[in-house]
BALOBA-1460 file (C-alpha; in Angstrom, 3 decimals):
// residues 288
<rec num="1" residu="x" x="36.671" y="40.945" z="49.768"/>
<rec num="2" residu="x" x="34.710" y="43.934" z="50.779"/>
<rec num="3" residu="x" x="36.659" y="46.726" z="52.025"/>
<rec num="4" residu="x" x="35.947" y="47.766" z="55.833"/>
<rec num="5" residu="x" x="34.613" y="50.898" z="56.422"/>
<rec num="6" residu="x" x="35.705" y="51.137" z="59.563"/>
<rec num="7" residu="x" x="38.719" y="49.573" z="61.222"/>
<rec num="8" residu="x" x="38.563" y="46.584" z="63.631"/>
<rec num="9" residu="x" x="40.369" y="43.915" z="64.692"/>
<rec num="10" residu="x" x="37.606" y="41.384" z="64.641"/>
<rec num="11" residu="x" x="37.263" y="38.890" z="61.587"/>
<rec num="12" residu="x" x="34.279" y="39.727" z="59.041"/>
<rec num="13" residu="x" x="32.207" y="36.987" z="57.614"/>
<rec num="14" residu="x" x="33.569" y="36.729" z="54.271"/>
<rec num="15" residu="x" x="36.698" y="35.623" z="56.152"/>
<rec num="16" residu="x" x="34.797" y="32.820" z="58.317"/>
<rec num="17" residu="x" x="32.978" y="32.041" z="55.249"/>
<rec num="18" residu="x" x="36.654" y="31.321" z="53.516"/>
<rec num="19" residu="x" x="37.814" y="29.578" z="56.175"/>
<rec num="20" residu="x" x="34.559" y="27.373" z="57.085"/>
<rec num="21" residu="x" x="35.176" y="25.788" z="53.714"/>
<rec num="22" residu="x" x="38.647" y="24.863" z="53.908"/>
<rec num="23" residu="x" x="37.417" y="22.877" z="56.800"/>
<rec num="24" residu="x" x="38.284" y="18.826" z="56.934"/>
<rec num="25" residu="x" x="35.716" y="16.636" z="54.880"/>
<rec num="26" residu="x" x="33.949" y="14.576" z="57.711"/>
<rec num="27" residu="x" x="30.133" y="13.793" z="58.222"/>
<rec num="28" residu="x" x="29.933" y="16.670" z="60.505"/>
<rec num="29" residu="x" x="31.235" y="19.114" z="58.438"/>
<rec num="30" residu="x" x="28.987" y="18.061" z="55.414"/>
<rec num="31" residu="x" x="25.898" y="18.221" z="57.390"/>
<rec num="32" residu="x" x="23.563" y="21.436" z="56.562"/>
<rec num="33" residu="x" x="23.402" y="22.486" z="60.826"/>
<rec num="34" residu="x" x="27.423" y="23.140" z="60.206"/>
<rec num="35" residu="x" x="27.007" y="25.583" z="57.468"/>
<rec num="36" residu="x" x="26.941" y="29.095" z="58.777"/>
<rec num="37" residu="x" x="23.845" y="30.601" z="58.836"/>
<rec num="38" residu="x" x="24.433" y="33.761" z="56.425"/>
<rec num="39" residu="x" x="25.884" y="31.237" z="53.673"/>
<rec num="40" residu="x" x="23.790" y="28.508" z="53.959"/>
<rec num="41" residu="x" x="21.576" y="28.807" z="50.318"/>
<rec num="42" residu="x" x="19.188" y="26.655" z="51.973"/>
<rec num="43" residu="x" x="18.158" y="28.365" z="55.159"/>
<rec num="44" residu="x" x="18.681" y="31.697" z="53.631"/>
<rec num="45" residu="x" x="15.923" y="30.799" z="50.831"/>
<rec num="46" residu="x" x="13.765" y="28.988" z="53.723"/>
<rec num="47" residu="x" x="9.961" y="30.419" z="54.326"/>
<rec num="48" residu="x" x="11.083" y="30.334" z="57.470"/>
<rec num="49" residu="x" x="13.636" y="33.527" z="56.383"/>
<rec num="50" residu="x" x="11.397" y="35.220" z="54.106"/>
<rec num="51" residu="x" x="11.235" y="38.381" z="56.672"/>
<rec num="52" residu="x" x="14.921" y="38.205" z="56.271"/>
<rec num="53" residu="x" x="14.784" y="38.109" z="52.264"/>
<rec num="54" residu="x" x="12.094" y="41.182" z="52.423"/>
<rec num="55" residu="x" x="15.096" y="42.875" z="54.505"/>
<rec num="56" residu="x" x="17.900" y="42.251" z="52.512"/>
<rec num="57" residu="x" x="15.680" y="42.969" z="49.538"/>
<rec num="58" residu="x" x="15.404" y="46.861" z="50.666"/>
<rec num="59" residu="x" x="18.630" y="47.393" z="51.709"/>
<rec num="60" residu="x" x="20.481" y="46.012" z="48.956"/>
<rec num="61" residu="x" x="19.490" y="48.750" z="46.815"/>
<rec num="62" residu="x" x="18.711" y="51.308" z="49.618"/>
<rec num="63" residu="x" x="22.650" y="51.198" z="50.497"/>
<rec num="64" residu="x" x="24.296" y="51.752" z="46.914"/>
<rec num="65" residu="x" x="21.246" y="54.234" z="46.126"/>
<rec num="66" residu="x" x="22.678" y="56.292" z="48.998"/>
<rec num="67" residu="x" x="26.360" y="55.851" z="48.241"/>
<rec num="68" residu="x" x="25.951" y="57.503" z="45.129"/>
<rec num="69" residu="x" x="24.147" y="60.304" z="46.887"/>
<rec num="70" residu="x" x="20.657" y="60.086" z="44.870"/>
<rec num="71" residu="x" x="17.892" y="61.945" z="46.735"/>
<rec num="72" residu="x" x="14.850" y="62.090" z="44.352"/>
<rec num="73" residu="x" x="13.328" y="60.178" z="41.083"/>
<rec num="74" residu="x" x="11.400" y="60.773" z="38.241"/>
<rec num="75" residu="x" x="9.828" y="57.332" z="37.991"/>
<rec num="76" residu="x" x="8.771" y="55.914" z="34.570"/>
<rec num="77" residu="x" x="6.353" y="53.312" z="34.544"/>
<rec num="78" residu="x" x="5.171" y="51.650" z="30.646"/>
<rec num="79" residu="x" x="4.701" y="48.895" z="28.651"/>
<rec num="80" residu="x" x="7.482" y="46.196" z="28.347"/>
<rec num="81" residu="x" x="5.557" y="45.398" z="24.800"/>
<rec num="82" residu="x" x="5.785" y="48.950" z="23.253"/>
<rec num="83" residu="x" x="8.491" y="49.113" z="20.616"/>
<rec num="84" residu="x" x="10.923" y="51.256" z="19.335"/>
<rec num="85" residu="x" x="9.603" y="53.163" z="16.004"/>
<rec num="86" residu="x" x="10.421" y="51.579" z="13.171"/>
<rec num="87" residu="x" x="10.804" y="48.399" z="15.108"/>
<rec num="88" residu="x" x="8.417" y="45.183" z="14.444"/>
<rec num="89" residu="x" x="6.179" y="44.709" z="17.543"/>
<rec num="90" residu="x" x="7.631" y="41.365" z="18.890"/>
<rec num="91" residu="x" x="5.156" y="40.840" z="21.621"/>
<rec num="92" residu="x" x="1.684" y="40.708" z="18.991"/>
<rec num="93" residu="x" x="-0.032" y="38.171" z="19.291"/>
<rec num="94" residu="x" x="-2.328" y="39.288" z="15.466"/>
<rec num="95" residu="x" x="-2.541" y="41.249" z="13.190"/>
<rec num="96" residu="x" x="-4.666" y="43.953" z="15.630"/>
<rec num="97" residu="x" x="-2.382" y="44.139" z="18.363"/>
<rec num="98" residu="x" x="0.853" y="44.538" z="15.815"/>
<rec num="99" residu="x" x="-1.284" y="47.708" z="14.426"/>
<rec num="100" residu="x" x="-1.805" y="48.790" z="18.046"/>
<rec num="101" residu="x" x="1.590" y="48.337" z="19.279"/>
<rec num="102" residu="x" x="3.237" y="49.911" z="16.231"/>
<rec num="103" residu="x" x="1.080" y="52.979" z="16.913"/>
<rec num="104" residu="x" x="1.966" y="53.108" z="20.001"/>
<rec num="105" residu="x" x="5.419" y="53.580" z="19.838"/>
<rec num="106" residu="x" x="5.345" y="57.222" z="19.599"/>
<rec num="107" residu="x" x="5.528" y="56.469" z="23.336"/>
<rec num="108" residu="x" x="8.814" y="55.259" z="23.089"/>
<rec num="109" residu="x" x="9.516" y="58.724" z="21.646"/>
<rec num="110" residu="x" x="7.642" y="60.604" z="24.664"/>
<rec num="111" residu="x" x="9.542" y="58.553" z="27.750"/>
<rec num="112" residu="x" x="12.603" y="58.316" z="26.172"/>
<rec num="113" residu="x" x="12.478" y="62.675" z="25.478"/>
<rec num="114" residu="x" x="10.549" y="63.158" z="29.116"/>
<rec num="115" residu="x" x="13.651" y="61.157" z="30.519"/>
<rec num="116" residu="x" x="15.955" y="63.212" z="28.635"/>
<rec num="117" residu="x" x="14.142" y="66.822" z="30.019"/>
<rec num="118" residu="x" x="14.252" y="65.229" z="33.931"/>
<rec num="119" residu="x" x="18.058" y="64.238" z="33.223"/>
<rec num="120" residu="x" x="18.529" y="67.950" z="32.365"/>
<rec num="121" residu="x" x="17.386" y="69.261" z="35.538"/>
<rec num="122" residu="x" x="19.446" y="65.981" z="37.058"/>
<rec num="123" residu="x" x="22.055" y="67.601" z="35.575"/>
<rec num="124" residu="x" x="22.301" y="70.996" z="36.914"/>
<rec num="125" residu="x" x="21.497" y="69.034" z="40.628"/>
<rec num="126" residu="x" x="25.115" y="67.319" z="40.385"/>
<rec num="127" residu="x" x="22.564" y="64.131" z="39.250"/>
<rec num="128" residu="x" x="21.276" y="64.349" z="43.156"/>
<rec num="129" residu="x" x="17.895" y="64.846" z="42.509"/>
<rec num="130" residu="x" x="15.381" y="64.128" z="39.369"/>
<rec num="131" residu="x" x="17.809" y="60.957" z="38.556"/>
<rec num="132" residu="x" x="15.594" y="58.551" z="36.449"/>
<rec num="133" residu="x" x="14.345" y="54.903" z="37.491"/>
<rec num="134" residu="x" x="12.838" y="52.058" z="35.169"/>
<rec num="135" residu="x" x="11.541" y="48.591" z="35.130"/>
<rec num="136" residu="x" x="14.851" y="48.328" z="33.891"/>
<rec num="137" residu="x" x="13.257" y="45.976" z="30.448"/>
<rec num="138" residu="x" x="12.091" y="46.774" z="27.275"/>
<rec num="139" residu="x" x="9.737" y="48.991" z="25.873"/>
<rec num="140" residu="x" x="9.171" y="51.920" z="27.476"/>
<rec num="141" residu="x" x="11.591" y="51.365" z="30.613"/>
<rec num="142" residu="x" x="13.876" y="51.219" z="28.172"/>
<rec num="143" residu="x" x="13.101" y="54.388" z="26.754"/>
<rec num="144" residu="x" x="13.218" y="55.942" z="30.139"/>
<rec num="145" residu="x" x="16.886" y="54.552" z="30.901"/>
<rec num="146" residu="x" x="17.772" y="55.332" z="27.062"/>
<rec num="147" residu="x" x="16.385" y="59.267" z="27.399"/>
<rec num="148" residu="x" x="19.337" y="59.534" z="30.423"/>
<rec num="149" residu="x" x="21.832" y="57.670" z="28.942"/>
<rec num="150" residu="x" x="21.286" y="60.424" z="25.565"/>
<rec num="151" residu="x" x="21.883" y="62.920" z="28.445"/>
<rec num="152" residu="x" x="25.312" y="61.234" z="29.923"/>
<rec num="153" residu="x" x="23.075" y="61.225" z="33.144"/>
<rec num="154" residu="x" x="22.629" y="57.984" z="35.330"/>
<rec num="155" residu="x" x="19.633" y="55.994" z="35.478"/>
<rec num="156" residu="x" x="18.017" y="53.418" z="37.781"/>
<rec num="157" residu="x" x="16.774" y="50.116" z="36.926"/>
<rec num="158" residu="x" x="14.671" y="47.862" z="39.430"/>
<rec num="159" residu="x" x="14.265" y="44.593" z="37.323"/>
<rec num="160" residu="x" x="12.522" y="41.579" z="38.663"/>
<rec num="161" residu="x" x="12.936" y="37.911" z="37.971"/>
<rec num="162" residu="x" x="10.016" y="36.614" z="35.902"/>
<rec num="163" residu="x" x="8.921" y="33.304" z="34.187"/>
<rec num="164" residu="x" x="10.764" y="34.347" z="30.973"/>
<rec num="165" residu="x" x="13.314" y="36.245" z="32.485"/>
<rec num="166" residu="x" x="13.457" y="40.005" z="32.283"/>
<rec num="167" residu="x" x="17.196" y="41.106" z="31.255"/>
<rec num="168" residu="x" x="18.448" y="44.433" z="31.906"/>
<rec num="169" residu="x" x="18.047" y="46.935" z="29.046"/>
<rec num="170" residu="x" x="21.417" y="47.955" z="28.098"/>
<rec num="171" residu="x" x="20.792" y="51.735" z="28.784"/>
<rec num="172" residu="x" x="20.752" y="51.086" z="32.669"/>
<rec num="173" residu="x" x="23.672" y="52.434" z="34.236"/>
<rec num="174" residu="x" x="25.244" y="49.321" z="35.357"/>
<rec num="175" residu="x" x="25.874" y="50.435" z="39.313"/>
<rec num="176" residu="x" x="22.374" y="50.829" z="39.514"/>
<rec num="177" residu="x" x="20.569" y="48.132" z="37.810"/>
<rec num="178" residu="x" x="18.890" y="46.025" z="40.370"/>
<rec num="179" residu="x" x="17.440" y="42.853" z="40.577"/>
<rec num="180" residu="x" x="14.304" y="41.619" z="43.107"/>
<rec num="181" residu="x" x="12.609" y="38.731" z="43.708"/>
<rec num="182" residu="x" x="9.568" y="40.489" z="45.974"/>
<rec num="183" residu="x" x="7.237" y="42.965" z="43.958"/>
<rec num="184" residu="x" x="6.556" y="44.348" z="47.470"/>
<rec num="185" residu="x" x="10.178" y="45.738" z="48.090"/>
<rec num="186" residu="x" x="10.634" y="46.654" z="44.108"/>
<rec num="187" residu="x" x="8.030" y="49.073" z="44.839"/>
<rec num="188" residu="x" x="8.821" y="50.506" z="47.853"/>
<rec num="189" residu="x" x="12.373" y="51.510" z="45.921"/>
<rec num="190" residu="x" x="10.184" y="52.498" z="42.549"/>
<rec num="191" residu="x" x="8.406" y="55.707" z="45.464"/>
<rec num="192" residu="x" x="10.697" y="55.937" z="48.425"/>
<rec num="193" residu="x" x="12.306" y="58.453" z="46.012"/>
<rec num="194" residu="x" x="9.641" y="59.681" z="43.644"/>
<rec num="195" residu="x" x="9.551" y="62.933" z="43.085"/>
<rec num="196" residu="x" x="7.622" y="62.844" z="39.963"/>
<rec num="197" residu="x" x="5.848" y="59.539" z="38.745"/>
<rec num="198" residu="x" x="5.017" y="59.374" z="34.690"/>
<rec num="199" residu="x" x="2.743" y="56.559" z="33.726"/>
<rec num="200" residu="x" x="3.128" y="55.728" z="30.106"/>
<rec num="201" residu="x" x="0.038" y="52.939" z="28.077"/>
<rec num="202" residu="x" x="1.196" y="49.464" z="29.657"/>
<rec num="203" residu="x" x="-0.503" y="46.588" z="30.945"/>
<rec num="204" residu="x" x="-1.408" y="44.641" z="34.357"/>
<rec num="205" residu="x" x="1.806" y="45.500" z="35.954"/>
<rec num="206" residu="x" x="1.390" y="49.327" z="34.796"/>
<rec num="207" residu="x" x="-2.283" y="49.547" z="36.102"/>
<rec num="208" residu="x" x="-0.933" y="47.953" z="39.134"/>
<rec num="209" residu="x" x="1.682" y="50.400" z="39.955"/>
<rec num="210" residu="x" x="-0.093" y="53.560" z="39.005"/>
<rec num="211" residu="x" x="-3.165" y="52.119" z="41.388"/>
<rec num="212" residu="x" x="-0.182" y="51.449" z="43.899"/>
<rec num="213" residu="x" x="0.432" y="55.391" z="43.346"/>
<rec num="214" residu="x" x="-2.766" y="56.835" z="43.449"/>
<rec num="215" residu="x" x="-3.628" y="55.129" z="46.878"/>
<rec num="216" residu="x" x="-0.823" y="55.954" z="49.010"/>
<rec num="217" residu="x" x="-1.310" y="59.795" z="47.909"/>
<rec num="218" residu="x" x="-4.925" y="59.411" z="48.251"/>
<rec num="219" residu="x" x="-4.627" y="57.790" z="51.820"/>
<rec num="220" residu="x" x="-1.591" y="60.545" z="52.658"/>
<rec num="221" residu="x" x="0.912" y="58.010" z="52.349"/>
<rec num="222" residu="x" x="2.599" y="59.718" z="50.041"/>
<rec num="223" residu="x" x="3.140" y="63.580" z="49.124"/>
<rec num="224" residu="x" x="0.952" y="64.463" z="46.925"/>
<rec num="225" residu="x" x="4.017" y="64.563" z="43.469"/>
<rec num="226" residu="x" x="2.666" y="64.885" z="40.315"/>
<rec num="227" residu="x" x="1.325" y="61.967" z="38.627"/>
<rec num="228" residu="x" x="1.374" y="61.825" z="34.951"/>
<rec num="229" residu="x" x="-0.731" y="59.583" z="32.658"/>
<rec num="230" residu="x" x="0.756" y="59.705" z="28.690"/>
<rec num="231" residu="x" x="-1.802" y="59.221" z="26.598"/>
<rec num="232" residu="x" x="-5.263" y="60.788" z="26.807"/>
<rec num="233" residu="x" x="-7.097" y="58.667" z="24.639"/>
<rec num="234" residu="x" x="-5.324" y="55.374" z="25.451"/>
<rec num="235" residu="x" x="-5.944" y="56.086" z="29.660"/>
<rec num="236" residu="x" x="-9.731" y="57.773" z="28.985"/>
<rec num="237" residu="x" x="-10.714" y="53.983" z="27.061"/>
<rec num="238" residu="x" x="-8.921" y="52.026" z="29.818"/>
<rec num="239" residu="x" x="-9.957" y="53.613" z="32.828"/>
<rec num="240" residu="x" x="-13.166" y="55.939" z="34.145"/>
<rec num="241" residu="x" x="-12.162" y="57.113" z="37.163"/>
<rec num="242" residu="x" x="-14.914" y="60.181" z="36.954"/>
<rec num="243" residu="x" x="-17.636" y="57.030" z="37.176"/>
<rec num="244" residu="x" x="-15.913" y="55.425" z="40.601"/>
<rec num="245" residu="x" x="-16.314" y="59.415" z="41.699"/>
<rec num="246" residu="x" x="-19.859" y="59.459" z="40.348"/>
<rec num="247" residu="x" x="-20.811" y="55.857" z="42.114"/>
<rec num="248" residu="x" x="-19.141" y="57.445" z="45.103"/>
<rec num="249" residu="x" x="-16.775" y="55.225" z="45.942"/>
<rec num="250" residu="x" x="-13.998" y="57.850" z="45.587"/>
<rec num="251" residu="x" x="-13.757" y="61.438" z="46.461"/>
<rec num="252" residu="x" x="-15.314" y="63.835" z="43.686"/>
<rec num="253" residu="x" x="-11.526" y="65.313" z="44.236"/>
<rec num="254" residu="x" x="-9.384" y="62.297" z="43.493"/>
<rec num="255" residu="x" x="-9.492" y="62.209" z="40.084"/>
<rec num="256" residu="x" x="-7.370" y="65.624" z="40.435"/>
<rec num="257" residu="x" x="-4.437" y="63.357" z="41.865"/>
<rec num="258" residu="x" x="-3.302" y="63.157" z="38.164"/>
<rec num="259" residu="x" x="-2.992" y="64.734" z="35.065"/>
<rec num="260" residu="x" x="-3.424" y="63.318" z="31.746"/>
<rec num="261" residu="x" x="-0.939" y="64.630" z="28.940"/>
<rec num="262" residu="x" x="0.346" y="63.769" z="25.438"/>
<rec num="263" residu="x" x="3.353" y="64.793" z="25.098"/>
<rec num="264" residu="x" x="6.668" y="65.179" z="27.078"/>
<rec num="265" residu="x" x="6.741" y="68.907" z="27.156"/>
<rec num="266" residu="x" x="3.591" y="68.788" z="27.969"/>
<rec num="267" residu="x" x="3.859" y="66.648" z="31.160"/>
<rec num="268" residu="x" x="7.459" y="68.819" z="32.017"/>
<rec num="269" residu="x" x="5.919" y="71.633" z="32.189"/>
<rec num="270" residu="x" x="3.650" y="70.689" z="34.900"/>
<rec num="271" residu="x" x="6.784" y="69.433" z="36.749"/>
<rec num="272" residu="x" x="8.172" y="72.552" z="36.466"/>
<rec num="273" residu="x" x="5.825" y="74.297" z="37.694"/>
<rec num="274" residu="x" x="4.690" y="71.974" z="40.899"/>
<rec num="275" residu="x" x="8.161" y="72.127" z="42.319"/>
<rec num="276" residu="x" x="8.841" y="76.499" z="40.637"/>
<rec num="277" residu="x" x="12.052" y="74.738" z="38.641"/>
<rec num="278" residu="x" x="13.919" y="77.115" z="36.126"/>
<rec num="279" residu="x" x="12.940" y="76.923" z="32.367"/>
<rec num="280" residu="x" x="16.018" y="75.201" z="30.754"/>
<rec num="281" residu="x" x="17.048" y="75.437" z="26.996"/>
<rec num="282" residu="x" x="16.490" y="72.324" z="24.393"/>
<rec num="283" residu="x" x="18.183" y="69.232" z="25.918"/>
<rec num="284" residu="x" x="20.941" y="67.993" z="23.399"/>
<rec num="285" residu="x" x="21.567" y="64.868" z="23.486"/>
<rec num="286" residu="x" x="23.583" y="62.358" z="22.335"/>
<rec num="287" residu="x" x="23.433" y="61.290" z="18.501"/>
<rec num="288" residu="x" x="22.121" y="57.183" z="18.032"/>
């Protein structure tokens, strides 16, 4: 039962609940209209209630976020497909994409060390601020949750349920690996936060969320945070957002939202230096 927070005399709902179904077996109490609203599985998952998911959906998370006193994020977004180095590329489809993936995993490498240099600064913030959130799956979320758990530090995950179901990566700290059903709520949690946003190579869902990113700072949203794209050559074949500018359906200035970088250090130091944070020594981490 879930402890009060404040004391009362009146009966919570997980006592009703208890007591509701203890009640005698007759017609009336097997009908749906005698089940009590809040734990009836059927109204609750109703379109009629769907405002009411979207609710419970925000403040699920938003509640234990704020019991454990976490103020700001360093959001990772990537590529569930990317593997570990020295891992086979499981999600290949031929013999082009295994070459591609495999190459790729030197982002692996980049999230999971980027992770580890924002769990630093976590760190010295009593894990308050800069505290790292994920997809919470494979690839490079789990790099992301991985890089913090090398740290000690705590990380967010913000899973979803899928088609072929998306399990937690095992580097999430368990308090704070969530699960959604709504993509809409998942990323209001993924920026509520965001201090910093680092967008590694990935696929629909990562063009989606970066996209997501860019237009809430563009529209003023959103602070402007910085916005990192790993990956210069990968991001400069996918996407030409200097011929959108040129066609003039963006600002000649928007491309300027974000910065393109290679390399954790890299995209760091321009953390560092947006928000004037103190140089810190070589991260050690824990050994695999």
């Amino acid at each position: 039962m879930t402890k009060r927070r404040h004391p009362t005399s009146l009966r919570t709902s997980s006592e009703d609940i208890a007591v509701s179904r203890k009640a005698p077996d007759t017609p009336q109490t097997r009908s749906a209209a005698y089940r009590l609203a809040f734990a009836d599985d059927e109204f609750m998952t109703s379109e009629d209630t769907r405002g009411v998911r979207f609710q419970l959906e925000y403040l699920k998370p938003e509640f234990r976020l704020r019991e454990h006193g976490i103020l700001s994020t360093v959001v990772l977004f990537g590529g569930a497909r990317i593997p570990e180095p020295g891992k086979p590329a499981w999600a290949a489809k031929n013999e082009a994409q295994k070459k591609n993936l495999e190459a790729a995993s030197v982002f692996y490498e980049e999230a999971r060390r980027f992770a580890q240099l924002a769990s630093q600064t976590s760190a010295s913030l009593d894990y308050k601020e800069f505290v790292v959130v994920t997809g919470g799956g494979p690839g490079v979320m789990e790099a992301g949750n991985r890089g913090a758990a090398d740290m000690g530090a705590p990380s967010i995950g913000l899973n979803i349920v899928l088609p072929h179901e998306q399990a937690p990566n095992l580097y999430v700290t368990p308090d704070l690996s969530f699960n959604f059903h709504y993509f809409a709520t998942r990323k209001i949690h993924f920026l509520i936060r965001a201090k910093v946003v680092a967008v590694f190579p990935g696929g629909f869902g990562t063009l989606d969320e970066f996209f997501e990113t860019l237009t809430l700072i563009q529209t003023g949203r959103m602070e402007k945070v910085p916005v990192l794209l790993f990956g210069k050559h990968f991001w400069t074949k996918v996407i030409n957002l200097e011929a959108l500018a040129e066609a003039g359906t963006i600002s000649p200035t928007d491309p300027d939202l974000f910065s393109l970088v290679d390399s954790a250090d890299e995209g760091w130091d321009i953390v560092r230096q947006f928000y004037n944070l103190p140089i810190m020594g070589e991260p050690v981490g824990q050994a695999d």
